[in-house]
Every structure is written in structure tokens, then in C-alpha cells.
C-alpha positions as a Python dict, from the first residue, in 0.01 Angstrom:
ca = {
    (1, 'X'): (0, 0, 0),
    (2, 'X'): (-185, -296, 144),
    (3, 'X'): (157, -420, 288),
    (4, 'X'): (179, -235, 630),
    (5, 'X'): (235, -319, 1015),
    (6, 'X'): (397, -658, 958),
    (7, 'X'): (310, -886, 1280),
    (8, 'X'): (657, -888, 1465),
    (9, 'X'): (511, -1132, 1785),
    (10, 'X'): (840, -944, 1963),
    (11, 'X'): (860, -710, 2211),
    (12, 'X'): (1109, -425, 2242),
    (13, 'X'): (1196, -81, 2388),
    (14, 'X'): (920, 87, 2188),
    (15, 'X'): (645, -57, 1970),
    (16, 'X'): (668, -85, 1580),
    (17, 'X'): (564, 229, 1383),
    (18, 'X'): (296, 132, 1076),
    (19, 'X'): (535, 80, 768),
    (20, 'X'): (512, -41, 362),
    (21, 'X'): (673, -280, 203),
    (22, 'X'): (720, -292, -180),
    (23, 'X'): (895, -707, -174),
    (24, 'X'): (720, -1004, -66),
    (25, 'X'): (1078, -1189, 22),
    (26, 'X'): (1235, -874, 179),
    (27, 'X'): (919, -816, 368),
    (28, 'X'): (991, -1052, 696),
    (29, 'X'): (1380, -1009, 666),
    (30, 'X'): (1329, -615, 698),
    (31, 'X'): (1066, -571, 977),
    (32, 'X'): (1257, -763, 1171),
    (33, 'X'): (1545, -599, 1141),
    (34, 'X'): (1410, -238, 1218),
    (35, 'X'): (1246, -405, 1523),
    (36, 'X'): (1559, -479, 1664),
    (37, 'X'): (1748, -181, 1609),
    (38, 'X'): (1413, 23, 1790),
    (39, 'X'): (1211, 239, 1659),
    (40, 'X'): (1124, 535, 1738),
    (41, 'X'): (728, 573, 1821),
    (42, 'X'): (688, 815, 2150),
    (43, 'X'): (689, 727, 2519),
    (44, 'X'): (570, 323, 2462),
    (45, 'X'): (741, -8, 2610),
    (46, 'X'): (704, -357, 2578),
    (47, 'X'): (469, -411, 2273),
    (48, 'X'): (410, -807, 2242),
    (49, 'X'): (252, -853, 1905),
    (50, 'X'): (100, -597, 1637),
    (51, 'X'): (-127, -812, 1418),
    (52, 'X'): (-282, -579, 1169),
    (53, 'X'): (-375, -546, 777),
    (54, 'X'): (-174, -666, 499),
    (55, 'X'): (-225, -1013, 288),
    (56, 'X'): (167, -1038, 292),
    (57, 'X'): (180, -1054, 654),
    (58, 'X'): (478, -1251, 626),
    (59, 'X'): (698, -1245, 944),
    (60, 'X'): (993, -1474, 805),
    (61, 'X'): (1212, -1502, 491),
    (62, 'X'): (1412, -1789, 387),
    (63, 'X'): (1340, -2050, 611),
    (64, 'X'): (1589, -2353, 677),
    (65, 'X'): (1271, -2622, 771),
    (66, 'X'): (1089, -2816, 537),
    (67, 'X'): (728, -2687, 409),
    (68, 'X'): (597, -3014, 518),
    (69, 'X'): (581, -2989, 968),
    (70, 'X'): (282, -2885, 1031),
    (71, 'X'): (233, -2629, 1329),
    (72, 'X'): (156, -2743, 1655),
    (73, 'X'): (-173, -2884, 1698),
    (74, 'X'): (-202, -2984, 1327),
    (75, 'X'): (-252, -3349, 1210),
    (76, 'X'): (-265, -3530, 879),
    (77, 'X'): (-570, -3704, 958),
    (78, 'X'): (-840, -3779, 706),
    (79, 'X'): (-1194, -3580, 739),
    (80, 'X'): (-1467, -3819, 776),
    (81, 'X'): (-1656, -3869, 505),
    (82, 'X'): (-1978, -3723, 639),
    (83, 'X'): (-2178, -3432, 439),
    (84, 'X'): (-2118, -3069, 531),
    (85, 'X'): (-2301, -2956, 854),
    (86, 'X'): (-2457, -2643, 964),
    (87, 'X'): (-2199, -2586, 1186),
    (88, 'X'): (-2174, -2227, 1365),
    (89, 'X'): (-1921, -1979, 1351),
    (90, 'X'): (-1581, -2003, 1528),
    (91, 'X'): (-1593, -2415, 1440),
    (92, 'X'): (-1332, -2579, 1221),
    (93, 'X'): (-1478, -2832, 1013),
    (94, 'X'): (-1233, -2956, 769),
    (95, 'X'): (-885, -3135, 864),
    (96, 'X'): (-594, -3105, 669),
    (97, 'X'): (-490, -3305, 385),
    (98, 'X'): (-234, -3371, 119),
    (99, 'X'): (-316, -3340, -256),
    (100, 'X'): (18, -3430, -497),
    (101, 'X'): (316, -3201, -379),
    (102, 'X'): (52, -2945, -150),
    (103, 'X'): (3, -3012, 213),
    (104, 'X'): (-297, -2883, 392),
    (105, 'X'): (-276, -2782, 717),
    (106, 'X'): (-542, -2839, 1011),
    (107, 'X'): (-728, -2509, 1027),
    (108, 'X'): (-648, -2291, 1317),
    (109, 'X'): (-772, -1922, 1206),
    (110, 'X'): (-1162, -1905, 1238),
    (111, 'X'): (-1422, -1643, 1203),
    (112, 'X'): (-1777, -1533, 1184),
    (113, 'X'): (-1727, -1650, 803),
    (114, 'X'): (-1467, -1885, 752),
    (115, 'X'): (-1181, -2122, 842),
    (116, 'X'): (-741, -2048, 755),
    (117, 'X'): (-513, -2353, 712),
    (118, 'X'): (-149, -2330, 604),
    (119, 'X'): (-78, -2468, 293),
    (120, 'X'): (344, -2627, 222),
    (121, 'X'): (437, -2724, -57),
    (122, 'X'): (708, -2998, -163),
    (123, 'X'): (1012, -2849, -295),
    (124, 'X'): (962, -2483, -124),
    (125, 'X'): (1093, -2335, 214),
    (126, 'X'): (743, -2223, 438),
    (127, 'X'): (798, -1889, 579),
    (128, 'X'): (565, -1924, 876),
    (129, 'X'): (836, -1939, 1182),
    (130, 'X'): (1079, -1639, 1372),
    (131, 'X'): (1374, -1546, 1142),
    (132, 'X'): (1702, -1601, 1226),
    (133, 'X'): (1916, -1347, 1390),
    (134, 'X'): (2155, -1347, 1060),
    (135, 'X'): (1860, -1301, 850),
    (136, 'X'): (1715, -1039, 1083),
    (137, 'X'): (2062, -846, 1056),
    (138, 'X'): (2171, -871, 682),
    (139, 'X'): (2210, -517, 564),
    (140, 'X'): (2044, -590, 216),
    (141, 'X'): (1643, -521, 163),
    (142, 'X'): (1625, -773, -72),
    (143, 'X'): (1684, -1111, -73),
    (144, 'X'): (1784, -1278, 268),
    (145, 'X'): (2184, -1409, 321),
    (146, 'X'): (2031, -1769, 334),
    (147, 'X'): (1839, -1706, 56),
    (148, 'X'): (2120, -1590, -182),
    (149, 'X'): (2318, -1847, -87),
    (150, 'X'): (2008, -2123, -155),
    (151, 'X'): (1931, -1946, -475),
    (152, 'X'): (2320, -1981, -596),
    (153, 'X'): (2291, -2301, -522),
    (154, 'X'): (2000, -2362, -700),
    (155, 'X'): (1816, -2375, -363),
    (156, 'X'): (1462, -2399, -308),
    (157, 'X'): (1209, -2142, -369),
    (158, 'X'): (997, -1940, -52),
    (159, 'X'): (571, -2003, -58),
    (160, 'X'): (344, -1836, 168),
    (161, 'X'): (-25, -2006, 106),
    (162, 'X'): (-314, -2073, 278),
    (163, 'X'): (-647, -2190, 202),
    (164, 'X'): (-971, -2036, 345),
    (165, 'X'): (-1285, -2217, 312),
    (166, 'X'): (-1542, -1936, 373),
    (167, 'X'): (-1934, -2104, 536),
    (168, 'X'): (-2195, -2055, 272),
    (169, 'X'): (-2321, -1699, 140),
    (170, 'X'): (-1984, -1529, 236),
    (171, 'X'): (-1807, -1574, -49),
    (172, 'X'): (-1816, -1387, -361),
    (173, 'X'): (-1694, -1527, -664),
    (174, 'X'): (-1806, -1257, -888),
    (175, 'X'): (-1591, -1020, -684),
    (176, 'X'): (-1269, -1155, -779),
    (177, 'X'): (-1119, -908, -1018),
    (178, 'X'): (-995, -1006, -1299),
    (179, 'X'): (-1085, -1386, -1241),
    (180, 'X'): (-1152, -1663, -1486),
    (181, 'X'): (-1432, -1881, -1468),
    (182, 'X'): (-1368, -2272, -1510),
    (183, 'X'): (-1421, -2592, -1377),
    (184, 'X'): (-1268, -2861, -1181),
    (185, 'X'): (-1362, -3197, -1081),
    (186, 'X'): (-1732, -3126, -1209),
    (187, 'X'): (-1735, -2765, -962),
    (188, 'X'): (-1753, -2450, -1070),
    (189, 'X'): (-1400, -2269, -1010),
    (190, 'X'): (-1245, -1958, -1042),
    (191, 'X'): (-848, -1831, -1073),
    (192, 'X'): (-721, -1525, -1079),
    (193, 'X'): (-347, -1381, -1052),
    (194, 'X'): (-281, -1112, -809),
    (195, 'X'): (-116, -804, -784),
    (196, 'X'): (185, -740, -689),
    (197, 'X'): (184, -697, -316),
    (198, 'X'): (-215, -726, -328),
    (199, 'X'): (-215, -416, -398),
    (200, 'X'): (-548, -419, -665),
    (201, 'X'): (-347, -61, -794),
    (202, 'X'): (-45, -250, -907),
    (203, 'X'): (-27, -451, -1201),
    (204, 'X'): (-47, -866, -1206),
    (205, 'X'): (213, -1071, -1040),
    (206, 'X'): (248, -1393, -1189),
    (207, 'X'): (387, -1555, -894),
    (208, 'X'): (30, -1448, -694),
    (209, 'X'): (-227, -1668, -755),
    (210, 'X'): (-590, -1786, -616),
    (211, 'X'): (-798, -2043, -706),
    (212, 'X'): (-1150, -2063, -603),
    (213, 'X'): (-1435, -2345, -583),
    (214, 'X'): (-1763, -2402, -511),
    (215, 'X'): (-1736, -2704, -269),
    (216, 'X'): (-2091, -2766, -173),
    (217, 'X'): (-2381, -2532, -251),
    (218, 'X'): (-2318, -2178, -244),
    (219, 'X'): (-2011, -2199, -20),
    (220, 'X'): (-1663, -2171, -162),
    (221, 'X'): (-1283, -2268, -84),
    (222, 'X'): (-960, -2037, -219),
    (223, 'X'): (-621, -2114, -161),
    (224, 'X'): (-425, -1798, -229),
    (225, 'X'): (-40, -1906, -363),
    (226, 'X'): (257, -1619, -287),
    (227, 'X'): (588, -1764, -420),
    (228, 'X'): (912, -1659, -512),
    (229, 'X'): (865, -1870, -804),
    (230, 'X'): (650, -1808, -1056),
    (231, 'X'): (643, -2117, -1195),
    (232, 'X'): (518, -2324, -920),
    (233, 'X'): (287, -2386, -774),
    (234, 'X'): (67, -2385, -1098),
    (235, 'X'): (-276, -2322, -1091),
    (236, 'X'): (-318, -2739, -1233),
    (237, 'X'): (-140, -2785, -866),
    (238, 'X'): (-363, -2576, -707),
    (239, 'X'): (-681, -2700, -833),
    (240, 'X'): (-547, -3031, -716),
    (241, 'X'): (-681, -2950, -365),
    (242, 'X'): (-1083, -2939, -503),
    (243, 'X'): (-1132, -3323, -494),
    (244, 'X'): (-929, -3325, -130),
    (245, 'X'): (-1181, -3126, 109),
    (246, 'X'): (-1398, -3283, 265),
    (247, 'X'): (-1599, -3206, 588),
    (248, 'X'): (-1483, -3391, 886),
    (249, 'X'): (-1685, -3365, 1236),
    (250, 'X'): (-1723, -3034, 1388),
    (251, 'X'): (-1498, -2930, 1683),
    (252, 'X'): (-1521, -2576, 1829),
    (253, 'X'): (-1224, -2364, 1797),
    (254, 'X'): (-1066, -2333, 2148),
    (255, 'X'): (-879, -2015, 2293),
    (256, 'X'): (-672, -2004, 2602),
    (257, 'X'): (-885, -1743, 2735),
    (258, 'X'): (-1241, -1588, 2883),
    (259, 'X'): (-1286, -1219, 2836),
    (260, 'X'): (-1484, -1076, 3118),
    (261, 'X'): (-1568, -669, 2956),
    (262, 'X'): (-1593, -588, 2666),
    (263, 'X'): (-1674, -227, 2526),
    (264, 'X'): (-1985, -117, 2380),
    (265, 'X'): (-2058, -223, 1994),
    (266, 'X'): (-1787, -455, 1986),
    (267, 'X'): (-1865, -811, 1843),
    (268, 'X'): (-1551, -1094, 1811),
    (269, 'X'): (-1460, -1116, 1475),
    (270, 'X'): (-1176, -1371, 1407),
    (271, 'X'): (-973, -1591, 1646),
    (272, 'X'): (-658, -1832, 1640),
    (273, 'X'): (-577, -2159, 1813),
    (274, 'X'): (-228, -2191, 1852),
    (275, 'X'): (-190, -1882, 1667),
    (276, 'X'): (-266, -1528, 1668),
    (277, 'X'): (-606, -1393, 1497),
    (278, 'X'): (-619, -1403, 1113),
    (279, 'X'): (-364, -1412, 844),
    (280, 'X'): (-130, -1288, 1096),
    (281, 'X'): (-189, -1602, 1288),
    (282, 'X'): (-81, -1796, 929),
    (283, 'X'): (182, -1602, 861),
    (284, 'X'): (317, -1741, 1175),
    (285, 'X'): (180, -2076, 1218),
    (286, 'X'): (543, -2236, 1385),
    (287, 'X'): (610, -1935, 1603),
    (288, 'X'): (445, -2101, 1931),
    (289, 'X'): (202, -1874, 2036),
    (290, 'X'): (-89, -1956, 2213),
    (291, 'X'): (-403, -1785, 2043),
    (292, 'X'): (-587, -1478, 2005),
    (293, 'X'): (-896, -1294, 1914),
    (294, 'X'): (-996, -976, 1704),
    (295, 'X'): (-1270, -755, 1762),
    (296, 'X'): (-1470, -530, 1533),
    (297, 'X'): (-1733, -261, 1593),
    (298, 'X'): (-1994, -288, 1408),
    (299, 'X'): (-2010, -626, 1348),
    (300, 'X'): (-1834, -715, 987),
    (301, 'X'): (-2060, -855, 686),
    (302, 'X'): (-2072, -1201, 686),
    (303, 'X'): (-2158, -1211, 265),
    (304, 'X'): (-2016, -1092, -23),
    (305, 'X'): (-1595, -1145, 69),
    (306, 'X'): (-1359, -1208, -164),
    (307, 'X'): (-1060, -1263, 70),
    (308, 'X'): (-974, -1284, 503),
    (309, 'X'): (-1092, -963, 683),
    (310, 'X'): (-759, -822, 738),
    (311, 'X'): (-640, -885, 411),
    (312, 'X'): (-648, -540, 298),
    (313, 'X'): (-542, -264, 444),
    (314, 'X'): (-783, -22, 701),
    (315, 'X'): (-996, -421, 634),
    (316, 'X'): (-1070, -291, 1017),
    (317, 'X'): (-1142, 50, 1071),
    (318, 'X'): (-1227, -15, 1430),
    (319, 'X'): (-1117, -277, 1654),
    (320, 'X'): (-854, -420, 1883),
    (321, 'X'): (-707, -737, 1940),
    (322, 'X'): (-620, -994, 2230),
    (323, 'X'): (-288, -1191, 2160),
    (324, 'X'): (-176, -1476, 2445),
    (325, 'X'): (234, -1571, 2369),
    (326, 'X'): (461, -1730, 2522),
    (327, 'X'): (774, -1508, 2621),
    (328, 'X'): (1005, -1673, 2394),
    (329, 'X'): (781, -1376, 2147),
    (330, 'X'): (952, -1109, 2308),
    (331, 'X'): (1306, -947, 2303),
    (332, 'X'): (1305, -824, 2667),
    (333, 'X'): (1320, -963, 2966),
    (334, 'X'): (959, -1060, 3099),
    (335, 'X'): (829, -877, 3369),
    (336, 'X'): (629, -1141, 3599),
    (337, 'X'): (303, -990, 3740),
    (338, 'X'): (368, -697, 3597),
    (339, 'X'): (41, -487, 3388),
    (340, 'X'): (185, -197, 3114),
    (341, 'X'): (-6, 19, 2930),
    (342, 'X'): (119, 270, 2690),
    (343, 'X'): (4, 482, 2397),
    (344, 'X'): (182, 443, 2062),
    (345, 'X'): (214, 689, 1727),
    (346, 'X'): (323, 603, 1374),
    (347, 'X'): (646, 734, 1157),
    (348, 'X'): (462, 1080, 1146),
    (349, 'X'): (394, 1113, 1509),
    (350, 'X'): (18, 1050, 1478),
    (351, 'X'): (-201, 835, 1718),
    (352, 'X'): (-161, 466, 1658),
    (353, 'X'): (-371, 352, 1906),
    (354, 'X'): (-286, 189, 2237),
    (355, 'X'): (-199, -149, 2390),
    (356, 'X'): (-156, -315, 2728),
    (357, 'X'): (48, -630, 2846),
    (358, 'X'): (-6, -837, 3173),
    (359, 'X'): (251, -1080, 3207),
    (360, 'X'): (206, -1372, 3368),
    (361, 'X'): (281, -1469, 3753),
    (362, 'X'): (607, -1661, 3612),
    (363, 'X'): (676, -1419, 3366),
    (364, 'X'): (621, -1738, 3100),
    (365, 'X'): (340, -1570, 2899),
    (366, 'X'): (231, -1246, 2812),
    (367, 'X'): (-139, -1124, 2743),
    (368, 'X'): (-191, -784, 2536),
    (369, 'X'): (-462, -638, 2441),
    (370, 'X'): (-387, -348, 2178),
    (371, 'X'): (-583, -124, 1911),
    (372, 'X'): (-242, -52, 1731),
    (373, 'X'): (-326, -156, 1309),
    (374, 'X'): (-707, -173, 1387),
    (375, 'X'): (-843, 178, 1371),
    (376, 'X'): (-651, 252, 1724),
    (377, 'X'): (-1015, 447, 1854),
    (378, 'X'): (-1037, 252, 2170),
    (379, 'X'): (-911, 460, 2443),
    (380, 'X'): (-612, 362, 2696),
    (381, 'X'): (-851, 296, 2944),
    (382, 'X'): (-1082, 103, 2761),
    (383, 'X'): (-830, -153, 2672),
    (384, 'X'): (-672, -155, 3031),
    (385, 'X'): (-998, -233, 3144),
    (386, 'X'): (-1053, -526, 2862),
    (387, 'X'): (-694, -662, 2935),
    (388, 'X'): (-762, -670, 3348),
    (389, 'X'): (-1101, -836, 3268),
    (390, 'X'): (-960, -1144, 3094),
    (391, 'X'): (-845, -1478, 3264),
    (392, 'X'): (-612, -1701, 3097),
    (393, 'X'): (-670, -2079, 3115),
    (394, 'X'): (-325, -2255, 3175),
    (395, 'X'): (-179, -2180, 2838),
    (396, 'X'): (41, -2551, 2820),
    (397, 'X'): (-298, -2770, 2855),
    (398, 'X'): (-547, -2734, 2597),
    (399, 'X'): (-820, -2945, 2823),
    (400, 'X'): (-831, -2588, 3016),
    (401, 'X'): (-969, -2409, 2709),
    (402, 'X'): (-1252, -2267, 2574),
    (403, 'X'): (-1473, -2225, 2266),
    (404, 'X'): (-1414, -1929, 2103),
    (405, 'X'): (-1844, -1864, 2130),
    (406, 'X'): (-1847, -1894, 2467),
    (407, 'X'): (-1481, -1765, 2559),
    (408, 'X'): (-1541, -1418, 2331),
    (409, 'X'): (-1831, -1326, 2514),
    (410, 'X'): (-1887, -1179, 2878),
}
């Protein structure tokens, strides 16, 4: 299964063991349940945030806000209406924007290949935020309390989407299986439904969808569409977006962080601002956190992608991450000053990698650095030694950050 290691941002007694999934709306509801009844991974405390593989990273079920807030940082602002630039990696150039009932986010995932937004969507529930403690309770794996009671009611419908607009070469269209070639607004497009779960094993889902376009030469823009309705959003709402992205002026992405070691063969991969690294970091967009940064060894292709790096699962065989949350993320009292490392094992007692948290002075933040999802090959030591090299900027004022090409880098 693709579906595996949901992103909890929480800490607790012991850290979460790797686990599947078979129901995109029971997904969130469930891990966080588990989570707070323990689990039961050998001789580990205090794990902050496992961000690892899985398209359906979806933290939350049911939630009670609009689609429409944006996460912090975002704006609605228009993109100036200057022609795409050469801009590096790790920039965000594209600002959100609203096309008929769809709601683009302000990017805050980047990479060596491409930008993440958040996409809402009038007349659905976003699932990007913490679930509630009755949702995280209710003894049924399928649909949430809330939800039953919403759907009863005729309630609205759950959408996880986000759209990635991947720099030029990195996308390939060709690669999407099972896709259909058209066009939209005079661009060459293509749609595809997805699997159920992602899983390319399974058969179609017809509420997963992506729709892809060529929005300048040789570089391309998907939104990918989960919903618990299959009837909306349509692929006609989808393409809507095409005609709405448009470059705006470069601005580096900025973490709250400067690493000062990192380990042999190890080259930053993705980062969030205001969010944790890659889809995990969309997934949950209105959760608070601060930002983070993922790792690979060797370096991942920039070329021939079809979807986010961690999209699938093992989509890293070998890396570790850096997450930066507040400690409103965790379900145990904060430890101020304090630096724990501990080794963690899946459901079958197996290595799972490792991780290690350094709370702040105040005990207000946490900073972990953990291999746990991403291959878990670098040692305990290793990512001690990572973790005690970093210095966080203060985490509240963004004028003390740094661009992620300068901040990822010793």
C-alpha cells in the first residue's frame, strides 16, 4: 500500500509504528486515534512528527472550518503579470489564486523540482488542520462522528487537493498512466483518475482525479483532487485553474533554521514554510508548525516525475528529515532544554530508523531530526549530531529566517 506512516505532528510515550490504510476519510480519524492510545514500538519517547510516504497523507477527517482560510502565511494576492523566470530551486514563484468555486493557496512546499499549494474548494470541508479529540476517539474506522452527522444532514463533502507546479523538464506527462490527452485554454493538458488510495495496483477511483498542463514551455502544473465526492470537483472545475497561474516575482522560500553538519552524500531535497516538508506539510497546512526540510542521498532526479517525491511509498529510500513545531504538536508535556534521542521499530519489531528532539529553552518549540519513513539508514549518532548542529532562528518572526539554499547547506 502507498498509504503508510500518516504524519501525526504529535508526540507521545512511544513513536508511531509504519501502518496502511485502505479509506481516504478514515485515514486521519484512525491514526490519530492509535496515537493516542500508544503504540507499542520498543524503548522510544517523545517522537514530534513522522512525515513519510503516502499521497493520502491526510492527518484530519471531517473538518468543522471552511475550505476557504488559507494557512498562515498565505494571501489572495494577484501574481504580477510578468513572464516566467529562471528562478532556482527552493523559490516560490506563483501566488495563490481563485478560479470559480477552487481556491489556490500561496505555495509553501518547495523542492529541487517544484512548488505545493493547497487547493479549497467552495462547498467542501478542507482536511488540512489537528482533528478533534471526538473525532480522534470515535470507535468506528470509517466515517468520522462529525462526518455522519454532516452527511445525514446532507452536510458537506471532505477534499484534500493541492496543486504542484513542477520547474521545466521535471515533469512527465507521458508518465501519467492511464491519462487522456486534451486541451485547455489553447495548452496542451492531461487528466487522469486515480486509484484508489494511489495505489497504481488498485483499480480507478472516480473521486481521484489529476489534471495536468503545460503552462509555459516544457514545464507543467497538476492539481491532484481526493474527495469524498465523486462528483465534484469535476475535471471542467479543475481545468478552470489553467487560465489562473501566472508567475508572480520570485521570493526564496524561507526556513526557521541553519543546519551546521550534514552527513556525507546527503543533498536537501524538499522544504516547507510554515509547514513541514512535502505533502505532509499540505496535508497539514492549518496545523501551525513552523517548517522543515527533507534530505535525500543521492541526490533525487530532477526530470521525468509524474507526482511529489514522497508521494509513493519507499519515494525515499534514504533520507531523514528536520521538522521545527511549536509544542501545541505534541501530547506531552515539553521538556525545556532538554535533547532525546531514541531508536524506533515498526509493528514487526524491525528497525525504523531513529530520531532526536531538542526542545527549546522555553519548552515553546521542538526541533527533531528523524530517519523514521525515509529509509531509517542514518545511524543514532549521525542524526544526534545533525540535530545538535542546527540553530533555530526565532521561530515567531519570519524577518529572522533564511532561504532554504543558503539555510540547507553547511
Amino acid at each position: 500500500m502507498q498509504l503508510r506512516d500518516l504524519v501525526d505532528t504529535v508526540t507521545g510515550d512511544e513513536p508511531p509504528m509504519a501502518r496502511t490504510v485502505d479509506d481516504i476519510v478514515a485515514l486521519g480519524r484512525r491514526a490519530e486515534r492509535r496515537r493516542r492510545a500508544g503504540f507499542a514500538s520498543a524503548g522510544a519517547a517523545g517522537l514530534v512528527a513522522v512525515a513519510v510516504a503516502g499521497v493520502l497523507v491526510l492527518p484530519t477527517v471531517g473538518g468543522e472550518q471552511n475550505a476557504t482560510p488559507a494557512p498562515a502565511g498565505a494571501t489572495t494576492s494577484k501574481p504580477d503579470q510578468a513572464a516566467w523566470s529562471d528562478a532556482p530551486p527552493f523559490t516560490f514563484t506563483f501566488t495563490g489564486y481563485d478560479a470559480g468555486t477552487l481556491h489556490v493557496q500561496d505555495p509553501i512546499v518547495a523542492s529541487t523540482a517544484y512548488q505545493i499549494a493547497s487547493v479549497y474548494s467552495d462547498g467542501h470541508d478542507s482536511n488540512d488542520r489537528p482533528v478533534t479529540e471526538e473525532e480522534a476517539t470515535a470507535p468506528d474506522p470509517g466515517l468520522s462522528i462529525e462526518q455522519q452527522k454532516r452527511q445525514a444532514a446532507g452536510g458537506r463533502p471532505n477534499l484534500w487537493a493541492y496543486l504542484t507546479v513542477y520547474r521545466p523538464g521535471a515533469f512527465d506527462p507521458a508518465g501519467i498512466r492511464g491519462g487522456t490527452n486534451v486541451s485547455v485554454a489553447g495548452r496542451k493538458a492531461v487528466r487522469a483518475t486515480l486509484p484508489v488510495g494511489l495505489d497504481p495496483r488498485n483499480e480507478a477511483d472516480t473521486r481521484n482525479k489529476l489534471f495536468a498542463w503545460e503552462y509555459a514551455d516544457n514545464a507543467w502544473a497538476a492539481v491532484t483532487s481526493i474527495s469524498t465526492d465523486a462528483a465534484t470537483p469535476t475535471f471542467e472545475d479543475l481545468g478552470g485553474l489553467v487560465e489562473g497561474l501566472k508567475p508572480s516575482t520570485p521570493k526564496p522560500a524561507l526556513v526557521p533554521f541553519t543546519v551546521g553538519y550534514v552527513p556525507a552524500g546527503y543533498a536537501p531535497l524538499q522544504i516547507g514554510t510554515h509547514a513541514m516538508p512535502g505533502l505532509s506539510g499540505i496535508a497539514a497546512a492549518r496545523a501551525g508548525d513552523y517548517g522543515g526540510a527533507t534530505y535525500t542521498r543521492p541526490a533525487a532526479p530532477t526530470s521525468g516525475l509524474t507526482a511529489p517525491y514522497d508521494s509513493a511509498e519507499d519515494g525515499i529510500a534514504d533520507g531523514f528529515h528536520i521538522f521545527v513545531t511549536p509544542n501545541t504538536s505534541s501530547n506531552q508535556s515539553p521538556e525545556p532544554g532538554a535533547t532525546r534521542c531514541h531508536k524506533a521499530s515498526d509493528e514487526s519489531g524491525r528497525n525504523a530508523g531513529g530520531f532526536c528532539n531538542v526542545w527549546s529553552a522555553d519548552g515553546a518549540f521542538v526541533l527533531q531530526v528523524s530517519s523514521q519513513g525515509v529509509g531509517g539508514h542514518l545511524s543514532q549518532a549521525e542524526l544526534e549530531r545533525v540535530a545538535r548542529g542546527i540553530t533555530v532562528a526565532d521561530v515567531r518572526n519570519e524577518s529572522t529566517w533564511t532561504p532554504a539554499a543558503r539555510a540547507l547547506r553547511p
